[in-house]
C-alpha positions in Angstrom: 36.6 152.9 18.4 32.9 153.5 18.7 30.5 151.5 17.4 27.9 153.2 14.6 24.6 153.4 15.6 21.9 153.0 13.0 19.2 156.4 13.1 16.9 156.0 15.4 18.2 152.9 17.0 18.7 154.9 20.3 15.2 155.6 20.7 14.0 152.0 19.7 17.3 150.9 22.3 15.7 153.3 25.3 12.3 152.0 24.6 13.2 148.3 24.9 15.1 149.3 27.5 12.7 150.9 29.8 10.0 147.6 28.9 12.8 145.2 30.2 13.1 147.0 33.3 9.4 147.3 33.5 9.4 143.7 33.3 11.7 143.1 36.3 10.3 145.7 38.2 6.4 143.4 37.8 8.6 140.2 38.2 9.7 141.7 41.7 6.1 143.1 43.1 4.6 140.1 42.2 7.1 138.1 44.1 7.4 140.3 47.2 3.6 140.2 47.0 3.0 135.9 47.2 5.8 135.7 49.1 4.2 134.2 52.5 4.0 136.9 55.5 6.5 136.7 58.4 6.8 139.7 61.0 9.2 139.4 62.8 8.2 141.4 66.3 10.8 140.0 68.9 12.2 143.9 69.3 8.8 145.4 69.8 7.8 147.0 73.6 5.5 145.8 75.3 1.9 147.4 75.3 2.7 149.2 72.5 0.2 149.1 69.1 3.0 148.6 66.0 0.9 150.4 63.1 2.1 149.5 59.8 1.1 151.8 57.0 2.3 152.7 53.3 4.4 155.3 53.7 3.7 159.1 54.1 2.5 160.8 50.6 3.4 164.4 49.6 -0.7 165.9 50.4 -1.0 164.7 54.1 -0.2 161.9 56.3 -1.0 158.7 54.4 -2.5 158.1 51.0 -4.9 155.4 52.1 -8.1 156.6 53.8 -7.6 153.6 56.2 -4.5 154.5 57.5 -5.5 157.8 58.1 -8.5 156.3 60.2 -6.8 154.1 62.3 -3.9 156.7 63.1 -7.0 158.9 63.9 -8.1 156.6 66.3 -5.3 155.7 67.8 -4.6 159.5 68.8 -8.1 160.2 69.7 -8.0 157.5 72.1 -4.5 158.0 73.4 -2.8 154.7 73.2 0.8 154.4 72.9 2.0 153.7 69.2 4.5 154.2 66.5 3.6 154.5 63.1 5.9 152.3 60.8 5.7 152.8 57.3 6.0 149.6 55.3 5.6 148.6 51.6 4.8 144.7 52.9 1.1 144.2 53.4 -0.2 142.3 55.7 -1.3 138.5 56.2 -4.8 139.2 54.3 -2.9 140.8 51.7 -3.9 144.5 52.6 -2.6 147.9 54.4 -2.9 149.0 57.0 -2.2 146.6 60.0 -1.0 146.3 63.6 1.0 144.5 65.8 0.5 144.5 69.6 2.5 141.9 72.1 3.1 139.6 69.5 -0.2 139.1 67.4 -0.6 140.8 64.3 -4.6 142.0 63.4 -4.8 143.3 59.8 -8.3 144.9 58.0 -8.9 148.0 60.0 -12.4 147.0 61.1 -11.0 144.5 62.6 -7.9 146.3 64.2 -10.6 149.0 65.6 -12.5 146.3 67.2 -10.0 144.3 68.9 -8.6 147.7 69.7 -12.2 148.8 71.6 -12.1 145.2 73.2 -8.2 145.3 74.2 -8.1 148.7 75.6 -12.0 148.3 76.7 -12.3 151.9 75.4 -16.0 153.8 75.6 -16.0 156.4 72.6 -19.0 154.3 71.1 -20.6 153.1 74.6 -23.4 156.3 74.6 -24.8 155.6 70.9 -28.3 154.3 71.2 -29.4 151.3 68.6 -30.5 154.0 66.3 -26.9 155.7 65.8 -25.5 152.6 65.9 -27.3 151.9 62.7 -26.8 155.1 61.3 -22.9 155.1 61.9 -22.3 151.7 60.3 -24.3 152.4 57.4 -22.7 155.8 56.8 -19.4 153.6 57.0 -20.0 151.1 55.0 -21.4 153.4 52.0 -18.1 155.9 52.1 -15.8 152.6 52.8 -17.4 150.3 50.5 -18.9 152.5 47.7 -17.2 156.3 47.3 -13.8 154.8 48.6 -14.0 153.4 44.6 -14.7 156.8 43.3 -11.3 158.1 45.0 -9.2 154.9 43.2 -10.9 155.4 40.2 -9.9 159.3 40.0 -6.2 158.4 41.4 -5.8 155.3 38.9 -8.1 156.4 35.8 -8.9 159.8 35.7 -5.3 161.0 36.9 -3.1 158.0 36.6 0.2 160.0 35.4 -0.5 162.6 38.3 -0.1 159.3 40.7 3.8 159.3 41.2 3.6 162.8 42.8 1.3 161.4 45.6 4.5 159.3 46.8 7.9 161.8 45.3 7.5 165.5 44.9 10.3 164.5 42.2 9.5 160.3 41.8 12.1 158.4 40.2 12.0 155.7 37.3 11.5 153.1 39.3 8.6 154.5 41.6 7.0 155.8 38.1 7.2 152.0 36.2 6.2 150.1 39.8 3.1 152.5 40.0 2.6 151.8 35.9 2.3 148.2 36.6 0.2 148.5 39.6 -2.6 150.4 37.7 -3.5 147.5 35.8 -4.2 145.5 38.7 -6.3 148.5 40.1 -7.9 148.6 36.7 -9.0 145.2 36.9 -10.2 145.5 40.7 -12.4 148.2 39.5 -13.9 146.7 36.6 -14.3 143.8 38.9 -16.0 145.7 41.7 -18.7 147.6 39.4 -17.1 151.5 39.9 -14.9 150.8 36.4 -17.7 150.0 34.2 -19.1 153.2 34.8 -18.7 156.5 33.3 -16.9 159.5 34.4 -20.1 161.3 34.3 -22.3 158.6 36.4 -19.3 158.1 38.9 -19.4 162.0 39.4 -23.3 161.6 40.1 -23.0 158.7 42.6 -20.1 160.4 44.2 -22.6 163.6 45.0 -25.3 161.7 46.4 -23.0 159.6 48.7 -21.4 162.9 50.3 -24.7 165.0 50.3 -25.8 162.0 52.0 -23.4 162.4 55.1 -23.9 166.1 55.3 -27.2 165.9 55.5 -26.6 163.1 58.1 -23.9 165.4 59.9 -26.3 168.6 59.8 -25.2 171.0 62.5 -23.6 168.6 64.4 -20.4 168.9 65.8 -19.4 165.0 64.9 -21.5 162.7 63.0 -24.0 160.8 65.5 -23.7 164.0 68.4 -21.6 165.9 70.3 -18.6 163.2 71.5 -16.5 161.5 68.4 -17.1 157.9 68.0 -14.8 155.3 65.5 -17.6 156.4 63.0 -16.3 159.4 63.1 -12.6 158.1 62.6 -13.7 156.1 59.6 -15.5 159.3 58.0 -12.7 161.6 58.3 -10.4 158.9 56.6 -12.6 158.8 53.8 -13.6 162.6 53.3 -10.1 164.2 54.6 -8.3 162.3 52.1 -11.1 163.4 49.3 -10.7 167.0 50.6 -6.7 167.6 51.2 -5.4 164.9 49.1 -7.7 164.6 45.5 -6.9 168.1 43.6 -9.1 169.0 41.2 -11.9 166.4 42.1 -15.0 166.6 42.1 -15.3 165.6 46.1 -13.1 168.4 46.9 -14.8 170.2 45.0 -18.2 169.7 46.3 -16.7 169.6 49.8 -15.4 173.0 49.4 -18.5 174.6 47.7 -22.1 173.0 48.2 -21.1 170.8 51.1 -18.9 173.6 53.6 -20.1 171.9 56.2 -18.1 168.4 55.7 -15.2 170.4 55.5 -15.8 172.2 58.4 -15.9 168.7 60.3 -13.0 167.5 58.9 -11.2 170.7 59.7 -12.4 170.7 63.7 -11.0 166.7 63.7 -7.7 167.7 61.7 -7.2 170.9 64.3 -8.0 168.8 67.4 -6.2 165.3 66.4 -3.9 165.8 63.5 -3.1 169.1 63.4 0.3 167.8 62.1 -1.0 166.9 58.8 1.3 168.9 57.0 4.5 168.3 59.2 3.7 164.6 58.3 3.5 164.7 54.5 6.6 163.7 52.3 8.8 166.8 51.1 11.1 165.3 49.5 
């Protein structure tokens, strides 16, 4: 015999329901997160960088503008890799990070440096003191300042568009793990400066920054000349991700209207290097 349910109990039943579950899933991030970092790299090849990345997204190759750098990078300078995607960070806590013969390098600054020193590469040998200066400071401004603008519009602006990024058709789970992630972001924002801001005034620092590097850029082929350097890697993770994977925002926007001419950069990189962005998106 079934049991009478009082109106409107099913509704109240399904919400409670969904919090509980919403509760287990934050109970389980939180303790995958502090759980202490072990990689366990006794099958890996010799010689062979081990890239760990989130996995692909539905717009391109990676969500995270530094993945998409250092998998730049690591084509443009032609050392053996494989690209595994991962939802365990690394041991500072943070995506992407590499494994080569045993020692795990996280922070991509980091991993692009050891990588230059490890594989004594010369892409940024011919820059002068000057372009040196220019390229970390272009850098640091898109990596350190605009790379907020993009998590703000992913994790503010658009939050409920954010499951589509990972799932063309996410599930419950992927929708309540993102849910409780965005707090966090939230916080990290506020924290930083970029969430105490307005739409409006995020919108106007986001314009100078890019007008910025295409005035920079000019007519040049890549940023500091006519050879790519890791500057050039770190840009196109930042703008490429703005311009292919941000609909609707005001950097693709821009980029695709005032500011042709960073697109036309990141389109000679994408057609040279990683002219498989599409083949690598999610389409499922």
């Amino acid at each position: 015999m079934d049991a009478d349910i009082a109106p409107g109990c099913g509704n109240s039943c399904l919400v409670v329901g969904v919090v509980a579950l919403g509760a287990v899933v934050g109970f389980l991030f939180m303790k995958r997160r502090n759980k202490k970092f072990h990689l366990d790299t006794s099958t890996h090849k010799q010689n062979v960088v081990y890239l760990f990345q989130f996995p692909r997204c539905t717009l391109g190759p990676n969500a995270s503008p530094f993945c998409v750098k250092l998998e730049l990078f690591l084509r443009v300078n032609e050392i053996e890799h494989k690209v595994c995607s991962s939802r365990k960070v690394g041991p500072r806590g943070k995506m992407p990070y590499i494994a080569y013969n045993g020692e795990v390098i996280s922070d991509s600054d980091h991993i692009v440096k050891f990588l230059i020193r490890e594989f004594d590469l010369s892409l940024d040998e011919w820059l002068g003191t000057q372009q040196r200066a220019t390229g970390h400071v272009v850098q640091k401004m898109l990596e350190e300042n605009t790379y907020w603008s993009v998590v703000h519009y992913r994790w503010d602006q658009t939050r409920d568009r954010l499951p589509y990024l990972f799932a063309k058709k996410p599930s419950l789970f992927l929708t309540l793990v993102l849910r409780f992630m965005s707090r966090s972001v939230r916080k990290a924002l506020y924290a930083q400066g970029m969430g105490r801001h307005t739409v409006a005034e995020i919108t106007d620092n986001t314009q100078q920054d890019l007008r910025s590097v295409a005035a920079i850029l000019g007519r040049k082929e890549f940023l500091l000349g006519d050879r790519i350097t890791s500057y050039d890697c770190a840009a196109f993770g930042m703008l490429s991700v703005m311009l292919w994977e941000l609909p609707g925002s005001v950097h693709e926007s821009l980029m695709n209207t005032e500011l042709q001419t960073l697109r036309d950069y990141c389109q000679r990189i994408r057609d040279r290097w990683m002219s498989d962005w599409d083949e690598l998106a999610v389409k499922t």
